[in-house]
C-alpha positions in Angstrom: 105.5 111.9 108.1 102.3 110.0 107.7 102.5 110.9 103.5 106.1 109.4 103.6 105.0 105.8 105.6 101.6 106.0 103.3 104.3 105.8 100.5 106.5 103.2 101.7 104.1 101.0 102.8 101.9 101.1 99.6 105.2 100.9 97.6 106.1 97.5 100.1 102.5 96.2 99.1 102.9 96.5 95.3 106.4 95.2 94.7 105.0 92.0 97.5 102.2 91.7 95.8 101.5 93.2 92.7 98.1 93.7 91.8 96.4 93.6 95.3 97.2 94.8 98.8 96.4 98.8 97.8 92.7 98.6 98.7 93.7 97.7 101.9 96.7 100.4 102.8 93.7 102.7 101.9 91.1 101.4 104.0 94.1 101.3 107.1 95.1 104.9 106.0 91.5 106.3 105.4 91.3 105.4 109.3 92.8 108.3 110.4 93.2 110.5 107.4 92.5 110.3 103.3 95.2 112.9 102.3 97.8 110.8 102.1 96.3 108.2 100.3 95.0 110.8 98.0 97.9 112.1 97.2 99.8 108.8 96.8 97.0 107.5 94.6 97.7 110.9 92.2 101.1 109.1 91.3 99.3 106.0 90.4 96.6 107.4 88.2 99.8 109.2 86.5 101.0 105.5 85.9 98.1 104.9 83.8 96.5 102.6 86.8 93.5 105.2 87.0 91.1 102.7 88.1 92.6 101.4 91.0 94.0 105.0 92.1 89.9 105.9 92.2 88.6 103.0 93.7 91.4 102.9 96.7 90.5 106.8 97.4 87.1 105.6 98.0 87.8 103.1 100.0 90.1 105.5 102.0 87.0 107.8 102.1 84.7 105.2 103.1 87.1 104.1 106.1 87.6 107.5 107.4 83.9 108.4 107.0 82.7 105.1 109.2 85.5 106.5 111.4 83.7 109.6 111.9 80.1 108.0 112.0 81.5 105.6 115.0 83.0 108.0 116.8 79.7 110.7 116.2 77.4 107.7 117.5 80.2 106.4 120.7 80.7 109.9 121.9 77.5 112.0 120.9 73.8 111.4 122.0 72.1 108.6 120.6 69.5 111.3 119.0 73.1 112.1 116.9 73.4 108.4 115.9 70.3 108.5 114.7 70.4 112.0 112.6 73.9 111.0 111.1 73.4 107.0 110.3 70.7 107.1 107.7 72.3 109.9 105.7 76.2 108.1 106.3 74.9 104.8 105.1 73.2 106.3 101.9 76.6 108.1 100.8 78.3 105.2 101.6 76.1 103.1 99.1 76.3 105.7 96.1 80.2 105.5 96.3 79.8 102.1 96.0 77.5 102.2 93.1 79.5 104.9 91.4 82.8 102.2 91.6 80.0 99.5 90.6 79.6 101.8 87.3 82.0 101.4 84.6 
């Protein structure tokens, strides 16, 4: 059910307005899961829009992954927080790097 509204809403997004919007469908879907987005990205890169397909999985991984981190550091001990930022934070930045790289 969540694959099928990942797919209409992205779909809604690029007839609306083409060229933008799919970064953030990811980022709101990579809240609570990255397989749909994932999966809906496969048919892009199929299109030939490979780029974007990679960079909005990322940004669906990111999402989900500060998800995670906030809800490690909200409900764990702050000796957690500490253990998990640094590490979070430094993935975070490579993925952000690798879209940097051509």
């Amino acid at each position: 059910l969540f694959f099928a509204l990942v797919q209409l809403v992205l779909e809604l997004v690029r007839r609306e307005f083409p060229g933008r919007g799919v970064h953030a469908v990811a980022a709101l879907a990579g809240l609570t899961d990255v397989d749909a987005i994932t999966l809906s990205m496969s048919a892009l890169a199929r299109a030939g829009e490979l780029g974007t397909a990679a960079s909005a999985v990322l940004v669906a991984l990111a999402a989900n992954t500060l998800v995670k981190l906030g809800l490690a550091c909200g409900l764990g001990t702050a000796a957690l927080a500490r253990a998990l930022a640094l590490p979070t934070l430094a993935v975070l930045a490579a993925w952000t790097l690798g879209l940097a790289l051509p």
